[in-house]
C-alpha atoms as one frame of an Amber mdcrd trajectory, in Angstrom:
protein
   0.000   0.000   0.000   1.118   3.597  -0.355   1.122   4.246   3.064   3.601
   1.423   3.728   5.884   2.276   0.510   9.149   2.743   1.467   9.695   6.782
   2.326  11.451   8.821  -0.086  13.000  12.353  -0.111  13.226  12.994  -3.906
  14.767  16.454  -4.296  16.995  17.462  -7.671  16.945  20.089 -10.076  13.535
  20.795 -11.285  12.728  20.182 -15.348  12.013  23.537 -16.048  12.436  25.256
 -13.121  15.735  23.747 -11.725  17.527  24.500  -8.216  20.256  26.579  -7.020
  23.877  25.596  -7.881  24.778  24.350  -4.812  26.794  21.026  -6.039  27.102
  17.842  -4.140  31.088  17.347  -4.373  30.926  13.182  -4.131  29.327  12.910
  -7.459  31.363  14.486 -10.342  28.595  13.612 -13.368  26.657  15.907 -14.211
  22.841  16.197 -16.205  22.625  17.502 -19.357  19.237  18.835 -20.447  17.257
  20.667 -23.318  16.948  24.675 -22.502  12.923  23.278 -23.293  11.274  25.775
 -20.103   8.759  23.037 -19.476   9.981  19.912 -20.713  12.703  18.194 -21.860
  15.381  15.198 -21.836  18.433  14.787 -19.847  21.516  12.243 -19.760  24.459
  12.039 -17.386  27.381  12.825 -18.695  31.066  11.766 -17.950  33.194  14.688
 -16.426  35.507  14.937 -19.138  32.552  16.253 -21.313  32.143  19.018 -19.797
  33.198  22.406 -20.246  34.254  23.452 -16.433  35.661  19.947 -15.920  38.185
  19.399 -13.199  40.886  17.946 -16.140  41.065  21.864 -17.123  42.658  23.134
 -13.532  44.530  26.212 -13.884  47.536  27.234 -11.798  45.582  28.039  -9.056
  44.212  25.245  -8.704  40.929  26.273  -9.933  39.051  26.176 -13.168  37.378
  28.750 -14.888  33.804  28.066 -13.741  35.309  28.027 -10.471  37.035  31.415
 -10.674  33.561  32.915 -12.567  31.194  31.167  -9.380  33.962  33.288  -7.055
  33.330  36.333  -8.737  28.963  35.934  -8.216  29.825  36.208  -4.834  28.786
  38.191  -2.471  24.973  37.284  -3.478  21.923  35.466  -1.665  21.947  32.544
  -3.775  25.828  31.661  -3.081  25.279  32.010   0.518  22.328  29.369   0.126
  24.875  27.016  -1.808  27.595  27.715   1.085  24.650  26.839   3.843  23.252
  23.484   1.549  27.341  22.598   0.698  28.079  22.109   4.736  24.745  19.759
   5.183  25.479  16.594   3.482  23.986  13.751   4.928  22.439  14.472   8.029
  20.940  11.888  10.324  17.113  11.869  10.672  16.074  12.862  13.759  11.995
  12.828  13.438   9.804  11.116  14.983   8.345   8.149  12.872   5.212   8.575
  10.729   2.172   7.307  13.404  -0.531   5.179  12.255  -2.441   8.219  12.151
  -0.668  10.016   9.334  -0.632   6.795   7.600  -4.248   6.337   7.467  -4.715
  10.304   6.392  -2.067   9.625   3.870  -3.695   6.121   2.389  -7.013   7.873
   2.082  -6.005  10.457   0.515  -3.911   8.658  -2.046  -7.024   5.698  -2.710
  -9.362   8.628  -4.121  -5.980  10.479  -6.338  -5.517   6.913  -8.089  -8.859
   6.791  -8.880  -9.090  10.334 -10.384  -8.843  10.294 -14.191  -6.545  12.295
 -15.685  -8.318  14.707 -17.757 -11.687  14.966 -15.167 -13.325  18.561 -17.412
 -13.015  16.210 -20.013 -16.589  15.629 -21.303 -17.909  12.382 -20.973 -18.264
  10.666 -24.211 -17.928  14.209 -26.079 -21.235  15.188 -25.220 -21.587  17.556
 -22.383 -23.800  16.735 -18.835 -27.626  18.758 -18.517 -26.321  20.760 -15.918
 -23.337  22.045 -18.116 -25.195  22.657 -21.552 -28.108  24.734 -18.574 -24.924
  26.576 -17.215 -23.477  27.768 -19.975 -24.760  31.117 -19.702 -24.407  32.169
 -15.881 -23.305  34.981 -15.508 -19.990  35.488 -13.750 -20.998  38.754 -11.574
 -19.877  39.333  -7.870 -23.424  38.701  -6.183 -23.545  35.314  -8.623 -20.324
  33.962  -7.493 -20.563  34.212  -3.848 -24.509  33.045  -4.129 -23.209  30.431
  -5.563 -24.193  27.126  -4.152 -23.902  23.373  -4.274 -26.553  21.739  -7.138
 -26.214  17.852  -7.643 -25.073  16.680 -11.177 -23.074  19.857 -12.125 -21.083
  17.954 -14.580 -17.215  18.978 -15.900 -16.987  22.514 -16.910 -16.192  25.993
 -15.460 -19.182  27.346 -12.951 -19.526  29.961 -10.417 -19.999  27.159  -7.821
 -16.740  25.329  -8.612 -14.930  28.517  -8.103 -16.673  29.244  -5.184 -15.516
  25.820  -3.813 -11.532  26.298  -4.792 -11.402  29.837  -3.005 -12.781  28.112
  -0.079 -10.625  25.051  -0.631  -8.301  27.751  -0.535  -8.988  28.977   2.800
  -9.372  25.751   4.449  -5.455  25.047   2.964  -6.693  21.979   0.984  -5.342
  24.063  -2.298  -6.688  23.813  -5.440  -3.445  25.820  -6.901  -4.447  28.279
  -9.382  -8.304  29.325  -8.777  -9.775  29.687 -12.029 -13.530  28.189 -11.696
 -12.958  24.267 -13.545 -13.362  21.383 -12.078 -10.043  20.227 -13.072  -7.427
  17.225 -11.331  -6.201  19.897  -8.989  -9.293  20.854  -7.829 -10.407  17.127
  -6.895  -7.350  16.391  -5.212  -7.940  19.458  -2.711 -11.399  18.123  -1.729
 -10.009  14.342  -1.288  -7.807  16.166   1.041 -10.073  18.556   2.704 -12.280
  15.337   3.383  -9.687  13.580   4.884  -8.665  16.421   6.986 -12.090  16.904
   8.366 -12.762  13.340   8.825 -15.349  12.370   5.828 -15.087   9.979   3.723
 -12.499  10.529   1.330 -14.633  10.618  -2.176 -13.090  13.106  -3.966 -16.543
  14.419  -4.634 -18.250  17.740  -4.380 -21.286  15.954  -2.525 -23.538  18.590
   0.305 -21.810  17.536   3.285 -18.747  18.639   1.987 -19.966  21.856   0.717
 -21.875  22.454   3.699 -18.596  21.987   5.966 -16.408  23.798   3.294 -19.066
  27.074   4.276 -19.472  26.442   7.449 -18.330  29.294   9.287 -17.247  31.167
   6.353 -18.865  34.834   7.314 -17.013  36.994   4.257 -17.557  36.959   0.868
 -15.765  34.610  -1.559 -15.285  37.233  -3.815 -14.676  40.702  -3.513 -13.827
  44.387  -5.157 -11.114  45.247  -5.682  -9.274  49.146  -6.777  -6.290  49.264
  -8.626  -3.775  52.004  -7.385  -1.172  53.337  -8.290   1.374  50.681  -6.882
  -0.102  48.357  -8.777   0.243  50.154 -12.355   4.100  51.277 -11.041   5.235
  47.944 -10.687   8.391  47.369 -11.144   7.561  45.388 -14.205  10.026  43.851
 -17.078   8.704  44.318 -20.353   9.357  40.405 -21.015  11.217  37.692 -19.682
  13.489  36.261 -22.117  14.483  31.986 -22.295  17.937  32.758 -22.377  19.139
  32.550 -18.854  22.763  34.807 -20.250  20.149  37.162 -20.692  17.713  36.868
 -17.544  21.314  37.415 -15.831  21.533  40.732 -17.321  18.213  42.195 -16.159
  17.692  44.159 -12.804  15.185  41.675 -11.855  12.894  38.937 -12.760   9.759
  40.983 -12.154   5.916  40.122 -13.255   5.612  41.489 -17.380   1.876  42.836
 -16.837  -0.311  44.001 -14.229  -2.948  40.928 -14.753   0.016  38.342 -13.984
   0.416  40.120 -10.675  -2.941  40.571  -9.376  -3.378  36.549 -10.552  -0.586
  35.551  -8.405  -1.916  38.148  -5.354  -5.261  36.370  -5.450  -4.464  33.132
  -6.548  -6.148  33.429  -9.931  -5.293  32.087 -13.221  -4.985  35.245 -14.472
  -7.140  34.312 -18.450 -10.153  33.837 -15.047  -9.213  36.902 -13.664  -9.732
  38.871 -16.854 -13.338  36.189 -17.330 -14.619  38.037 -14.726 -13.687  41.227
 -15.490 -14.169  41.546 -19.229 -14.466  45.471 -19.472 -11.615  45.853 -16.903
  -8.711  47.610 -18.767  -6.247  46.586 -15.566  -4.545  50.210 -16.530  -6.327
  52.713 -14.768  -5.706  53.701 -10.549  -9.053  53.831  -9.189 -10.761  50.684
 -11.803 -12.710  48.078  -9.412 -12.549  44.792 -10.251 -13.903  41.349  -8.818
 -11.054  39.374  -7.518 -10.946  36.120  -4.725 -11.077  36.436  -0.894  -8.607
  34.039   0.114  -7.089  32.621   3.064  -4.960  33.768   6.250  -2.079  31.870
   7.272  -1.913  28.716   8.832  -2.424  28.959  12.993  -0.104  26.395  13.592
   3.637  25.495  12.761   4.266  22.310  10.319   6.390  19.675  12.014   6.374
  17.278   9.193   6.246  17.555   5.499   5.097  14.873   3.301   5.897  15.174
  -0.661   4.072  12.362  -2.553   5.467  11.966  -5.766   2.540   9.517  -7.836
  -0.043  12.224  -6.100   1.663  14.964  -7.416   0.775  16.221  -3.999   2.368
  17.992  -0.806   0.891  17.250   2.665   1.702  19.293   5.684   1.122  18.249
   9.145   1.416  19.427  12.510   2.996  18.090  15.828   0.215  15.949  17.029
   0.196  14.493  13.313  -2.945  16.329  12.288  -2.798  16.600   8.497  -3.339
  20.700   8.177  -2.624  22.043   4.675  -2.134  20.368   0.848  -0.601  21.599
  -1.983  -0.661  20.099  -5.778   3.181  20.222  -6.362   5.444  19.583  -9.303
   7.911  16.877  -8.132  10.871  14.605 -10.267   9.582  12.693 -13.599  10.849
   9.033 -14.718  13.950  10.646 -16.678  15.082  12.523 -13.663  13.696  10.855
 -10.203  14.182  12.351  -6.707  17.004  11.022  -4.766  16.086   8.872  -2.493
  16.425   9.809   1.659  14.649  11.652   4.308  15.740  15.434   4.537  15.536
  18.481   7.186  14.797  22.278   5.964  17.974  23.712   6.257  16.867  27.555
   6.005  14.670  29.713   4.034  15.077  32.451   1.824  12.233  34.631   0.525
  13.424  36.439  -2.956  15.693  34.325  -3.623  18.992  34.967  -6.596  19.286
  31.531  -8.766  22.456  30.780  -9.122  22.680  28.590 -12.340  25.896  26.159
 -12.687  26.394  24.064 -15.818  27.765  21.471 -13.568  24.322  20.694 -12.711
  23.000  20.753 -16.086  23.342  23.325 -19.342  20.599  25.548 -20.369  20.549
  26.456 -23.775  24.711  28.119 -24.677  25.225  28.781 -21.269  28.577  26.771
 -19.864  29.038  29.191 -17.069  28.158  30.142 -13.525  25.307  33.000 -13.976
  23.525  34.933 -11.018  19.634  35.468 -12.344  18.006  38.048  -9.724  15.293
  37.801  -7.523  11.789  38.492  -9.011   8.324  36.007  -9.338   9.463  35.078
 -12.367  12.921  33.928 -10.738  13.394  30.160 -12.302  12.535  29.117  -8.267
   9.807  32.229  -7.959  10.157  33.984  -5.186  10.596  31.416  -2.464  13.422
  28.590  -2.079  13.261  26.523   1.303  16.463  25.036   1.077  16.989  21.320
   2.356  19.761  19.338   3.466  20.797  17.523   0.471  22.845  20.113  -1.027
  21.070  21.714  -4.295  17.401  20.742  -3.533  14.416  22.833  -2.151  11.028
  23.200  -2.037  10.119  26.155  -4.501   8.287  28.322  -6.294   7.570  28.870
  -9.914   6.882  31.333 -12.815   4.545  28.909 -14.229   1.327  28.281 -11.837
  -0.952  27.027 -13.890   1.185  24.378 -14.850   1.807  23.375 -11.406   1.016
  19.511 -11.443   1.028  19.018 -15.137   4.296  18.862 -16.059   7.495  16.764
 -15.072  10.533  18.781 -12.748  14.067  17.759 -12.204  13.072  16.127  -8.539
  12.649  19.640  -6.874   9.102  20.200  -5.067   7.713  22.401  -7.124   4.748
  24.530  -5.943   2.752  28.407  -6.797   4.011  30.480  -5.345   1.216  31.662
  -3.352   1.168  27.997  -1.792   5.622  28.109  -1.075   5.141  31.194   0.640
   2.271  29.879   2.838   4.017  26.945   3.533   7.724  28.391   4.242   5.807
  30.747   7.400   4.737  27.637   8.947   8.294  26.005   8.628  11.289  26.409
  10.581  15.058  24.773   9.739  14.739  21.081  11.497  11.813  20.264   9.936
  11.643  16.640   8.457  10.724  16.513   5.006   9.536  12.936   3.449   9.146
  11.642  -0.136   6.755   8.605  -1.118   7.028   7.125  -4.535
């Protein structure tokens, strides 16, 4: 059973949005792979292949890669490689998993196996009665947060499904990006929400669920919201390029547009944000516009952190064992698997630099050491919690709405909305865990 799999910490550079260049000095091979942002194919390579290779040593006893990483310095993301290049292989102090967490974890991962991959598909390529009747709701403030639980809804995007992910959202059973479909994502945070609250784990939006999901929940879903003038300053960058020579260059790795940054601040997908607000220009201070009301912080610290990698899924949990928050994460993919150990957070660093090192793989031209600045669109977003196998984290991304669709490197890849609610709940010590 899942539950009694053997546990894994699976942590390596992420597929398209790999870790920082801290290098683990026992293993001198490195991983090639496409410059591909979201996918691509990687093979190990002998040392001798490679550019920076310790067969080039200069006088000094260093290589030019070497001397190039010397000159980055001082910046954040050396200082992170310095902190993850002491930490090796440290012994696992945590307590062991209780029956308790495995029973939370082995219902929660009975309903994901059963979830099909593409759920919005529509069955048979003819849509349910509900959807073809829905078709037309409008999408106005007073209809969202009226919005309420109707049996047989079928696949689709409806006020009530986004309704449900906001509160999903609150309850920290996240649905990642909130953009109204009752997509994979979305079905994993209720399995998870029911499990938390002790239902039976369906993954089904049935009335007791809903019920509990609004149970309590006294302020709107949805809400106005006024531009200002922050919001049209930025800082913005007028685009991000691939090239990572080139992301190097740039003062920092900022949002491009002001509906990618109101997305991220509300946990949107940001082509729903603009659904909802189709006459919105997002250019004027003083324009209202309907966004989410989302959640506050967790109330209590995480002691143990569970990354599942078949689930695609990240499961928090307190001291007593109490599963309290989920996230749908990005994490390895068959080419490039997590290592395989139990971990501690090591430290955490909110804006992180990326420090990319060919040793670790090559992106695109690049064969050496570049510093990429701190910004949402940062190849690790803007949060890296740093672990104690050197190089691997639990992250952010640029890419949210791909967040559980596509393959990474072995990093735990989440929004990062969902990193940043996590890393204020964490503290170095904490035991992270990988299942297969």
């Amino acid at each position: 059973m899942f539950a009694r799999s053997a546990l894994t910490i699976a942590l390596a550079l992420c597929l398209s949005q790999p870790a920082f260049s801290a290098e683990d000095n026992t293993d001198k091979s490195v991983k090639i792979t496409t410059g591909n942002s979201t996918a691509g194919s990687n093979r190990t390579t002998d040392k001798n292949t490679v550019v920076a290779s310790n067969d080039n040593l200069n006088a000094a006893g260093q290589n030019s890669a070497e001397q190039d990483e010397q000159r980055l310095k001082p910046t954040l993301v050396n200082q992170m490689s310095d902190i993850n290049s002491a930490s090796g292989n440290e012994p696992d102090t945590s307590k062991p998993v209780t029956a308790q967490t495995e029973r939370a974890l082995e219902k929660a991962q009975a309903v994901v196996e059963t979830l099909p991959e593409n759920p919005t598909d529509p069955v048979n390529g003819a849509a349910s009665k509900a959807s073809q009747e829905k078709s037309v709701e409008e999408w106005t403030l007073d209809g969202l947060n009226n919005a309420n639980w109707v049996s047989d809804l079928g696949k689709g995007q409806f006020t009530e499904y986004a309704k449900a992910q906001v509160l999903l959202n609150r309850h920290h059973a996240s649905p990642g990006v909130i953009d109204g479909i009752s997509g994979k994502n979305m079905l994993k945070a209720i399995s998870a929400f029911q499990v938390m609250n002790g239902l039976p784990a369906t993954g089904a939006l049935d009335t007791q669920t809903w019920d509990l999901l609004s149970a309590g929940q006294s302020n709107d879903v949805f809400q106005n919201y006024t531009i200002t003038q922050q919001d049209i300053d930025g800082p913005y960058a007028a685009s991000i390029p691939h090239d990572y020579a080139e992301q190097a260059k740039m003062k920092g790795l900022y949002y491009t547009r002001v509906t990618e940054m109101l997305g991220e601040r509300f946990h949107m997908d940001e082509n729903f944000l603009k659904k909802l607000n189709p006459e919105a220009t997002f250019a004027k201070v003083g324009e209202t516009i309907i966004v989410t009301n989302t959640r506050e912080d967790l109330s209590d610290p995480v002691a143990l952190i569970i990354a599942h990698k078949g689930a695609k899924q990240v499961y928090a949990f307190d001291s007593n064992n109490k599963m309290v928050a989920t996230y749908p994460a990005t994490i390895g993919s068959t080419d490039t698997p997590s290592p395989k150990g139990t971990y501690q957070v090591k430290a955490i660093a909110p804006n992180p630099w990326y420090g990319y090192n060919p040793k670790n793989f090559v992106q695109g031209k690049n064969m050496k050491p570049l510093s990429l600045p701190p910004g949402p669109n940062n190849p690790v977003g803007n949060m890296w919690i740093a672990l104690t196998k050197p190089s691997f984290g639990i992250h952010g991304t640029p890419e949210p709405s791909l967040i559980s669709k596509t393959a990474s490197h072995g990093c735990i890849r989440l929004t990062n909305w969902d990193a940043n609610a996590l890393s204020k709940r964490v503290k170095p010590g904490v035991t992270v865990r990988f299942l297969e």
